[in-house]
TORTOR-943459 format. One record per residue: residue in three letters; x, y, z of N, C-alpha, C in turn. Coordinates in pm, whole numbers, padded with zeros to 5 digits, always signed. Atoms other than C-alpha are relative to their C-alpha. Example, Ala and Ser with C-alpha at 12.3 -4.5 7.8 and 13.67 -1.06 7.14 Angstrom:
TORTOR-943459
ALA+00089-00119+00000+01230-00450+00780+00090+00120+00000/SER-00082-00119-00006+01367-00106+00714-00077+00109+00073/
END
This chain:
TORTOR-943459
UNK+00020-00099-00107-07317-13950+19097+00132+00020+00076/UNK-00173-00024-00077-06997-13777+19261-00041-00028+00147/UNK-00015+00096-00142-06893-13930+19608-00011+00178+00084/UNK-00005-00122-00120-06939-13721+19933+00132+00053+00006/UNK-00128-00081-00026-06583-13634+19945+00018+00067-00130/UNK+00020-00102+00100-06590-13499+19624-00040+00147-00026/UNK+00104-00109+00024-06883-13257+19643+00122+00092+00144/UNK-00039-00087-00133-06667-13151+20002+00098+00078-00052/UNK-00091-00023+00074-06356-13107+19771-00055+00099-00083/UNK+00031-00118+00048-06548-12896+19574-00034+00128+00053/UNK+00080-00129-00104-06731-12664+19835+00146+00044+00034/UNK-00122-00083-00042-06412-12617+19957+00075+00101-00093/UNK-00039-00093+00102-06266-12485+19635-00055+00089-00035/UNK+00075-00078+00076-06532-12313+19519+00001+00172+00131/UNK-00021-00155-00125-06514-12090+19902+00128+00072-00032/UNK-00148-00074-00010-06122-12075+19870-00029+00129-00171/UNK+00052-00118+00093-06277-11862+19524-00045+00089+00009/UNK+00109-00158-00060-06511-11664+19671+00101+00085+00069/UNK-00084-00078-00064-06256-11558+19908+00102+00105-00082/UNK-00101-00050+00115-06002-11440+19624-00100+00121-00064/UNK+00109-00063+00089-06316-11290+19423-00018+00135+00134/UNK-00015-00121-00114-06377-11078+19789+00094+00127+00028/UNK-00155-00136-00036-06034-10945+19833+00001+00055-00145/UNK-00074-00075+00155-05985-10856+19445-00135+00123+00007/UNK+00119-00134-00001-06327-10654+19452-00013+00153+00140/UNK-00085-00077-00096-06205-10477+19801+00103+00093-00075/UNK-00101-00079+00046-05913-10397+19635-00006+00126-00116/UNK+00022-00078+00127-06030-10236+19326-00122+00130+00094/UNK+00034-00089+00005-06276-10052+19532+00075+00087+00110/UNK-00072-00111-00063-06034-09867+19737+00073+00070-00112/UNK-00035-00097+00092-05837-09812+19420-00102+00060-00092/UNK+00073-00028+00089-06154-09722+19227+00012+00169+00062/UNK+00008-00151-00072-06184-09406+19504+00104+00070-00059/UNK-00113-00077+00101-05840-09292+19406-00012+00044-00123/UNK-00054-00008+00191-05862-09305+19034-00121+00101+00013/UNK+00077-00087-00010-06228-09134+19057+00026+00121+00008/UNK-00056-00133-00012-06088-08844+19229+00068+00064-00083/UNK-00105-00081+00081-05791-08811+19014-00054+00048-00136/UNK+00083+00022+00148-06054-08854+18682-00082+00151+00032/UNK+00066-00114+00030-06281-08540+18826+00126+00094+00029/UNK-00096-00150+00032-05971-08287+18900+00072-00006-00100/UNK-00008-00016+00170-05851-08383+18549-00110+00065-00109/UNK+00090-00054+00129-06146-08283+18345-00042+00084+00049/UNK+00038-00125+00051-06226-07948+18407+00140+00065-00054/UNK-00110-00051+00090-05885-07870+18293-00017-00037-00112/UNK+00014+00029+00123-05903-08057+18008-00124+00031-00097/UNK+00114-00027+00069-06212-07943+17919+00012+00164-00033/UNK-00012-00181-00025-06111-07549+17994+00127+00038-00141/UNK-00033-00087+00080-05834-07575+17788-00027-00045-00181/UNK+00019-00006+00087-05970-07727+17491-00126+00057-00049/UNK+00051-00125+00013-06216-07446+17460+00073+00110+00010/UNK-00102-00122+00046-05934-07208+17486+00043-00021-00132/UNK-00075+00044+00155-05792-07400+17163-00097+00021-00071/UNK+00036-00055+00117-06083-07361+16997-00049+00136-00030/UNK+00022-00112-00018-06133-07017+17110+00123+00069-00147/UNK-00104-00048+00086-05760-06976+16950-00010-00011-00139/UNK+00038-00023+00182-05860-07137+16604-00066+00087-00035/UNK+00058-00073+00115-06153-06950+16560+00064+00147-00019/UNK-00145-00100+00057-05888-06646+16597+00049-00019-00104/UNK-00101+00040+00087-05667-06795+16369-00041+00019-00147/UNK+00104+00020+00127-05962-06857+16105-00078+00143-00053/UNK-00001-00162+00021-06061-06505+16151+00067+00090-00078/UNK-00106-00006+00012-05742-06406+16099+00087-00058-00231/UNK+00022+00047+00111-05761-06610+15749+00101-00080+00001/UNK-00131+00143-00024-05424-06854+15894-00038-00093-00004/UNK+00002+00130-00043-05588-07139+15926+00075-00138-00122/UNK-00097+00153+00161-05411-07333+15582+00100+00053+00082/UNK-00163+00059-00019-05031-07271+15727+00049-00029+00134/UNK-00050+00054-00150-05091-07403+16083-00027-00177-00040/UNK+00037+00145-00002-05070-07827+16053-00094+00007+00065/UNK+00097+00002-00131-05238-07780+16375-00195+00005-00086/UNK+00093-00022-00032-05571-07654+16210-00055-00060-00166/UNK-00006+00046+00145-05504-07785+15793-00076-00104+00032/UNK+00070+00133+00017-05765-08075+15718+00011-00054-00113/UNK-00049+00066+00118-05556-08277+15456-00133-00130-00067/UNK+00110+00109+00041-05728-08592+15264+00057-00121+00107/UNK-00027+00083-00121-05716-08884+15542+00073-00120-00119/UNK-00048+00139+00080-05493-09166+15382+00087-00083+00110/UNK-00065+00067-00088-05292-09208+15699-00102+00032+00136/UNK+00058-00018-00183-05433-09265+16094+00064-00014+00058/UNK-00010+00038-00102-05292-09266+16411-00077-00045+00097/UNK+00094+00027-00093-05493-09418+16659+00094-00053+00129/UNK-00011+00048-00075-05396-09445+16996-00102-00042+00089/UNK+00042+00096-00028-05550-09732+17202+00007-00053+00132/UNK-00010+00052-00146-05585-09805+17556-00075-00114+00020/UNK+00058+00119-00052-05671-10116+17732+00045-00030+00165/UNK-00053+00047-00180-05607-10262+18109+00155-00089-00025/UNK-00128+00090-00038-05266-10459+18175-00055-00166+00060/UNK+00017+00108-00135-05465-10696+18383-00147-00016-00042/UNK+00103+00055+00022-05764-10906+18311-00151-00019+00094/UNK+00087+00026-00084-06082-11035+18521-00097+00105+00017/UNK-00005-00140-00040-06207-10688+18464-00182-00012-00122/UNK+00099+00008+00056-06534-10844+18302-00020+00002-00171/UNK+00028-00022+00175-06647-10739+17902+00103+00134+00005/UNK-00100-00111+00037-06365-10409+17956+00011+00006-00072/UNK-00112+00003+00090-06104-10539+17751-00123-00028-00150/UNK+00071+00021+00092-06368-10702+17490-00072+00063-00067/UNK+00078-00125+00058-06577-10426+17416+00105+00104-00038/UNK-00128-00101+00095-06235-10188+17323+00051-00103-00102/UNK+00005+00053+00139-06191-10487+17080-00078+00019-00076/UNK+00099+00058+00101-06453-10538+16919-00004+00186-00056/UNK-00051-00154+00072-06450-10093+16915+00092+00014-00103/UNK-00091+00034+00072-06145-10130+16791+00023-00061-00139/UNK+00080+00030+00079-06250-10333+16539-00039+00080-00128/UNK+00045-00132+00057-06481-10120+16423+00044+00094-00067/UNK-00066-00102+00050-06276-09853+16381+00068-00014-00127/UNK-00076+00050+00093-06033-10050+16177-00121+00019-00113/UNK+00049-00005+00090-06311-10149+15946-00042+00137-00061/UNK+00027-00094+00068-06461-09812+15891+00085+00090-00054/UNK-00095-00089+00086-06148-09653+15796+00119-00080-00093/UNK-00054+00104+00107-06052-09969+15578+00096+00102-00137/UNK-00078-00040+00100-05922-09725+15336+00070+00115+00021/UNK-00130-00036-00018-05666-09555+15521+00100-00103+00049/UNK-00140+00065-00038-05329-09675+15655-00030+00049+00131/UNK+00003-00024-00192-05402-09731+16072+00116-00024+00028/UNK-00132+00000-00057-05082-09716+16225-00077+00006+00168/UNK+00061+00024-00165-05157-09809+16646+00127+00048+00090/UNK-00103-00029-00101-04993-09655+16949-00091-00084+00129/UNK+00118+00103-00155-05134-09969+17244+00106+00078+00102/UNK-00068-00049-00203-05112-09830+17622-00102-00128+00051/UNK+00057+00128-00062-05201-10171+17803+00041-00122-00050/UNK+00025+00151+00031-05149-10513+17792-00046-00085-00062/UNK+00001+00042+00104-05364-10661+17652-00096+00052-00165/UNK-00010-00041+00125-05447-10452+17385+00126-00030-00138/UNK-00178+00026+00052-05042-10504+17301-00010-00126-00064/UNK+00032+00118+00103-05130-10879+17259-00087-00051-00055/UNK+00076+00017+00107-05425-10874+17079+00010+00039-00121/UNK-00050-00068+00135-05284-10659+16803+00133-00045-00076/UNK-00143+00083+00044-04920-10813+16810-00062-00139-00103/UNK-00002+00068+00052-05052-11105+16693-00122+00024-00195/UNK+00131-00043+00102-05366-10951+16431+00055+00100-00082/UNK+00019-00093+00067-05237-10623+16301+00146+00038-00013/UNK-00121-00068+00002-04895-10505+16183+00063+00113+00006/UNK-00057-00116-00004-04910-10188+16198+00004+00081+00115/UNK+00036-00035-00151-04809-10077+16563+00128+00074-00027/UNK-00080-00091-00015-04617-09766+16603+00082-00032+00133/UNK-00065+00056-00138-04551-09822+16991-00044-00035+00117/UNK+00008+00031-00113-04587-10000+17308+00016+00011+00128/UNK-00018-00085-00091-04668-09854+17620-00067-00144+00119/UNK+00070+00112-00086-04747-10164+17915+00040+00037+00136/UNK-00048+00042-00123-04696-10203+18277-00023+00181+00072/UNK-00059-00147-00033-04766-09775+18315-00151+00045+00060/UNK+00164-00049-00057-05162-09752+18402-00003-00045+00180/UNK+00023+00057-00190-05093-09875+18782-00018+00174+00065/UNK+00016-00144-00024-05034-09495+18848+00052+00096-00125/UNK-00072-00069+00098-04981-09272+18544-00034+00131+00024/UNK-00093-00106-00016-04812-08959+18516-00021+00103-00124/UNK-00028-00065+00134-04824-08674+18287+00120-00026-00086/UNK-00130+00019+00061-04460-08771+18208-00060-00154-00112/UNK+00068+00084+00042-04629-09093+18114-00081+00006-00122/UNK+00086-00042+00094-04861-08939+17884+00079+00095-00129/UNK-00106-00063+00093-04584-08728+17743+00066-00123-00089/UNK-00085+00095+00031-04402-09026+17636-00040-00067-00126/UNK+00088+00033+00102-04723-09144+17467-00013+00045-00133/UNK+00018-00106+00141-04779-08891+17276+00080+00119-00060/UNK-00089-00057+00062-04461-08789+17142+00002-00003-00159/UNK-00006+00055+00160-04433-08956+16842-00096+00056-00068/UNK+00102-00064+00074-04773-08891+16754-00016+00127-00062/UNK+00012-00179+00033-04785-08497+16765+00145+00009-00110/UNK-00079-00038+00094-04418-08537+16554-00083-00055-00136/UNK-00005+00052+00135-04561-08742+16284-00099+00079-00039/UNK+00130-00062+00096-04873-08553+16237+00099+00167-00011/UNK-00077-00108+00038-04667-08215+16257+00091+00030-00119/UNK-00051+00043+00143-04460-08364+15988-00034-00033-00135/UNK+00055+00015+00131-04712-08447+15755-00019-00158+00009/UNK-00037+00173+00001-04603-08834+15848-00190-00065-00010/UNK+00132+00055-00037-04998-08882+15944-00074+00084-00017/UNK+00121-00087+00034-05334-08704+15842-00088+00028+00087/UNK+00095+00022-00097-05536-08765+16163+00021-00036+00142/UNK-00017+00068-00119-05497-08846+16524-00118-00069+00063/UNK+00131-00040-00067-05750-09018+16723+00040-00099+00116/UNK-00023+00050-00110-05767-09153+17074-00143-00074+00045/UNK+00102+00066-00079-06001-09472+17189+00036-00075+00134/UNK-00008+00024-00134-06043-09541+17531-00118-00060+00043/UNK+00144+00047-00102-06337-09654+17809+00034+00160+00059/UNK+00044-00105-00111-06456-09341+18004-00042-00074+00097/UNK+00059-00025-00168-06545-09344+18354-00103+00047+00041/UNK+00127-00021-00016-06921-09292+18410-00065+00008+00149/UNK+00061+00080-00118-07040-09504+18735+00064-00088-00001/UNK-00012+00096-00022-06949-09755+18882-00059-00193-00073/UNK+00041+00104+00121-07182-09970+18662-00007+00010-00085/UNK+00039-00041+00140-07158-09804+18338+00137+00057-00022/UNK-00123-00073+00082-06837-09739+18141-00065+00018-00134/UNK+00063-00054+00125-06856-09519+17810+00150-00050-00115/UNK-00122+00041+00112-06638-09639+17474-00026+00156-00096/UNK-00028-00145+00059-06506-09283+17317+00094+00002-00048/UNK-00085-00027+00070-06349-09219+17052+00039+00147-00090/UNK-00026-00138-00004-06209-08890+17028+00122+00060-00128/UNK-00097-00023+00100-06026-08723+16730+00075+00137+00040/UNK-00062-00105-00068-05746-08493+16871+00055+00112-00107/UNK-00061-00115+00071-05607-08364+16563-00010-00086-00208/UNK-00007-00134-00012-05624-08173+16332-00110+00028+00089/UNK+00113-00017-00113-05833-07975+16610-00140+00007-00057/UNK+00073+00006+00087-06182-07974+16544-00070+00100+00000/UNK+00002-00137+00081-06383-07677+16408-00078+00076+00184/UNK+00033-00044-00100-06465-07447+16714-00169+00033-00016/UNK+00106-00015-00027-06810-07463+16834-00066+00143+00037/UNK+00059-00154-00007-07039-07113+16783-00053+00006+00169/UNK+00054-00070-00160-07095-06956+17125-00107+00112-00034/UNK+00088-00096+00066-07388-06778+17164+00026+00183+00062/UNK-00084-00097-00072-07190-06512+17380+00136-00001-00057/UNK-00137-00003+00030-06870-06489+17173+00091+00078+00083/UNK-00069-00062-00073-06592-06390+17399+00109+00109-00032/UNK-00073-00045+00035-06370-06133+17265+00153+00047+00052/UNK-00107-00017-00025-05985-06192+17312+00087+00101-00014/UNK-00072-00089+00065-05713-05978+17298+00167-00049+00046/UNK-00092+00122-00050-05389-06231+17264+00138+00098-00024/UNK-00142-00043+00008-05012-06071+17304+00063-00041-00113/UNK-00094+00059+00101-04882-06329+17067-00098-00017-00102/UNK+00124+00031+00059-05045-06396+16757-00058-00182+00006/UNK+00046+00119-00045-05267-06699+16778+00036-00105-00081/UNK-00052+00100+00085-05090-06916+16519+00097-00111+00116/UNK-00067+00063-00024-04782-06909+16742-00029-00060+00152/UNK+00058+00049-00154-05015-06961+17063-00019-00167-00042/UNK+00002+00181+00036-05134-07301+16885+00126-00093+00012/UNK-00139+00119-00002-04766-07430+16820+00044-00052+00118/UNK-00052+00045-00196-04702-07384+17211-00080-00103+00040/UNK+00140+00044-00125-05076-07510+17308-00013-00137-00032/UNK+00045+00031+00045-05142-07732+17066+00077-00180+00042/UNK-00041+00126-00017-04893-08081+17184-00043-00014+00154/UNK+00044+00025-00131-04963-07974+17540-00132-00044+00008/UNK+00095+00068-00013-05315-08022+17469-00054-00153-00044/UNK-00025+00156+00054-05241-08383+17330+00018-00087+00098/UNK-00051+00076-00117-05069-08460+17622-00089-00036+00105/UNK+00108-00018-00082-05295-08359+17838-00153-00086-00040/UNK+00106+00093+00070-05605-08525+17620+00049-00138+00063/UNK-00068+00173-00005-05347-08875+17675-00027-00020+00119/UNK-00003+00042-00098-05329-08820+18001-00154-00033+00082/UNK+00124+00016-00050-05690-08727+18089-00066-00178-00014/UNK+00072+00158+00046-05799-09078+17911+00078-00103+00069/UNK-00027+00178-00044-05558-09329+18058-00027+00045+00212/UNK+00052-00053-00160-05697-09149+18454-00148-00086-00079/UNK+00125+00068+00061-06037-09261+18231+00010-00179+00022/UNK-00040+00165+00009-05949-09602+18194+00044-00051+00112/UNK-00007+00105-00170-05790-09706+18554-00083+00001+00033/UNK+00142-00031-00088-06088-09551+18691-00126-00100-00068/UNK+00071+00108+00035-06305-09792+18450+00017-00082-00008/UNK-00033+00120+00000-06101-10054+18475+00005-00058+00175/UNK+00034-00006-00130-06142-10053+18868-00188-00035+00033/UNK+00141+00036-00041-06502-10035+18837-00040-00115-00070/UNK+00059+00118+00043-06573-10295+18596+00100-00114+00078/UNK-00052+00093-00071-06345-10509+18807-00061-00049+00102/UNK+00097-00026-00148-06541-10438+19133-00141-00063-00017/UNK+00097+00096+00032-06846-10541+18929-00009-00097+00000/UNK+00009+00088+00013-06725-10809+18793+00022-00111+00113/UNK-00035+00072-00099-06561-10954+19121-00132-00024+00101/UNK+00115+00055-00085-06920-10930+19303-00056-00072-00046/UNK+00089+00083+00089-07108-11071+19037+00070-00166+00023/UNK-00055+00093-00048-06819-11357+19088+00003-00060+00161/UNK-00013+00049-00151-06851-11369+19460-00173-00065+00026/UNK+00079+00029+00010-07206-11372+19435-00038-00143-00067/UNK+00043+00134+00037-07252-11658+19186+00098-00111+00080/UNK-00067+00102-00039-06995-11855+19379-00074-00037+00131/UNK+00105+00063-00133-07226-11861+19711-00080-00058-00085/UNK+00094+00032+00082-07511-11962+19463+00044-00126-00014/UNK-00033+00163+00013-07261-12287+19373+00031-00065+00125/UNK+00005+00043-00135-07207-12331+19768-00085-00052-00002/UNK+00147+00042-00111-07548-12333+19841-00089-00153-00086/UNK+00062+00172+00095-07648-12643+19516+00141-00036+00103/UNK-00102+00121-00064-07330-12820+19645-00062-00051+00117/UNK+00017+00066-00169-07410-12823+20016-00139-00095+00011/UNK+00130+00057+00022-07769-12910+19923-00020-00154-00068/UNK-00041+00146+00058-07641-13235+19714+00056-00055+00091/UNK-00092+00087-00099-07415-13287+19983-00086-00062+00102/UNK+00095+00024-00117-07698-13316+20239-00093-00120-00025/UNK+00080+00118+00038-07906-13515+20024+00051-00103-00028/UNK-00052+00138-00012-07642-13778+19980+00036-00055+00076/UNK+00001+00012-00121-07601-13765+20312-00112-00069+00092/UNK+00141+00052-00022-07950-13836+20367-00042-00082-00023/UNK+00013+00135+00080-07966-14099+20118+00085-00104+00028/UNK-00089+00109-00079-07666-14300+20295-00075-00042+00089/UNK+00029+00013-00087-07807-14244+20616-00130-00114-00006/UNK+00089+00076+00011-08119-14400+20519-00027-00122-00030/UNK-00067+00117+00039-07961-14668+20325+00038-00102+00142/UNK-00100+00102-00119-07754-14767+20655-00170-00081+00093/UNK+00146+00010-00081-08158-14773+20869-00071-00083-00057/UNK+00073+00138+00099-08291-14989+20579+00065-00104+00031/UNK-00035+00103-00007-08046-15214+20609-00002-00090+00142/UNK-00011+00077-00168-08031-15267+21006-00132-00043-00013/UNK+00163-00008-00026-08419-15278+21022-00003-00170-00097/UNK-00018+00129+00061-08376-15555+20722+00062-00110+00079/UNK-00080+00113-00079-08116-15727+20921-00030-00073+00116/UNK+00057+00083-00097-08325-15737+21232-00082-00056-00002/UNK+00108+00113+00012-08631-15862+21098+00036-00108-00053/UNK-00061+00104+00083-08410-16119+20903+00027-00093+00148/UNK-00052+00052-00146-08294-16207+21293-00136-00088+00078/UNK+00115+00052-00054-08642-16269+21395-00045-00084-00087/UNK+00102+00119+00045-08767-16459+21157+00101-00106-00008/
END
């Protein structure tokens, strides 16, 4: 049985935890507000203009261009890009674990191409450094506040190699941003674009340029823009599952207060009683 100073040594530690667990869940939910915001005035853009893009293919396809734009060609898949987000920073609950195990996934079901990885995060970077060799490039330390420049950076390479022929596919997995208690795992294929969805109101354009060379302009900006929308996705879910996880931690740590103090009391109780046995012994030992 552990000694009374022990169990005190523990209560104490276990508060100086709670306290830590308090401020980190504080913190995340002031930055959760931020990122939120920045996550809904990102997606109606990103959503506006990739319905313009596929407005432009089905132009294009109209048009009968769609074989000599890369942009809209659907080769045989032998190569992937996949870029890959994760958090920098841990404690953030099942986050990071569930974009593995996705991740994963992915790998296996496209076992018979060549994945080539672009990681944005931490530790995505060293879960793959050590597992998978094929990592195009490393993006860390950039999700605290990211930047379209940020997202440009990302997805440079990518849009050259698939423009080049270098790669057959793009695709982008992330966490979405849902609620506060619910993040979504999405895996989104950016390119080649994908086939434009029938409207039941078709809109009829009438474009200055023709829509081939509208794609070449539109078509990296909307990459960028895709990169950027998702890693605003990801702080913003990596904030909330933090916030979760840090109550759920503050919470069970009162829970080990309240057994401790309760052992503590009862060995307290059980001394005390000890010491009353023994005087009581000692004085009837006196009398007789």
């Amino acid at each position: 049985m552990p000694s009374l100073i022990d169990i005190r040594r523990r209560i104490r530690s276990v508060k100086n935890t709670q306290q830590i667990t308090k401020a980190m869940k504080m913190v995340s939910a002031a930055k959760l507000r931020r990122a939120q915001d920045r996550v809904i005035a990102a997606r109606p853009y990103a959503a506006q203009m990739r319905e313009m893009l596929a407005d432009l293919a089905a132009a294009a396809e109209e048009q009968g261009e769609t074989s000599s734009s890369p942009w809209l060609t659907r080769r045989e898949v032998k190569r992937i890009d996949l870029i890959f987000m994760t958090s920098d920073k841990g404690l953030a609950g099942a986050f990071n674990s569930s974009l593995m195990k996705a991740s994963q996934r992915f790998l296996a079901e496209h076992s018979g191409a060549e994945v080539t990885l672009t990681l944005v995060g931490r530790k995505g970077r060293d879960f793959y450094k050590r597992r998978h060799g094929g990592i195009l490039s490393e993006h860390v330390n950039i999700l605290n506040k990211p930047t379209i420049e940020d997202a440009r950076n990302v997805a440079r390479e990518v849009i050259r190699r698939y423009r080049d022929g270098e790669t057959d596919a793009v695709y982008l997995l992330n966490n979405e941003f849902k609620s506060v208690m619910a993040q979504t795992l999405s895996v989104m294929q950016l390119l080649p674009a994908a086939p434009p969805a029938k409207k039941a109101e078709p809109v009829d354009y009438i474009y200055e340029q023709p829509p081939l060379e509208m794609l070449d302009q539109l078509m990296p900006r909307y990459v960028e823009v895709a990169v950027f929308r998702a890693m605003l996705e990801t702080v913003a879910a990596e904030h909330a599952a933090r916030m979760t996880a840090m109550d759920k931690a503050s919470t069970n740590a009162k829970e080990v207060i309240e057994t401790l103090t309760l052992n503590m009391n009862r060995i307290r109780q059980a001394a005390i009683t000890k010491e009353i046995i023994e005087v009581v012994s000692g004085a009837a030992a006196a009398e007789e």
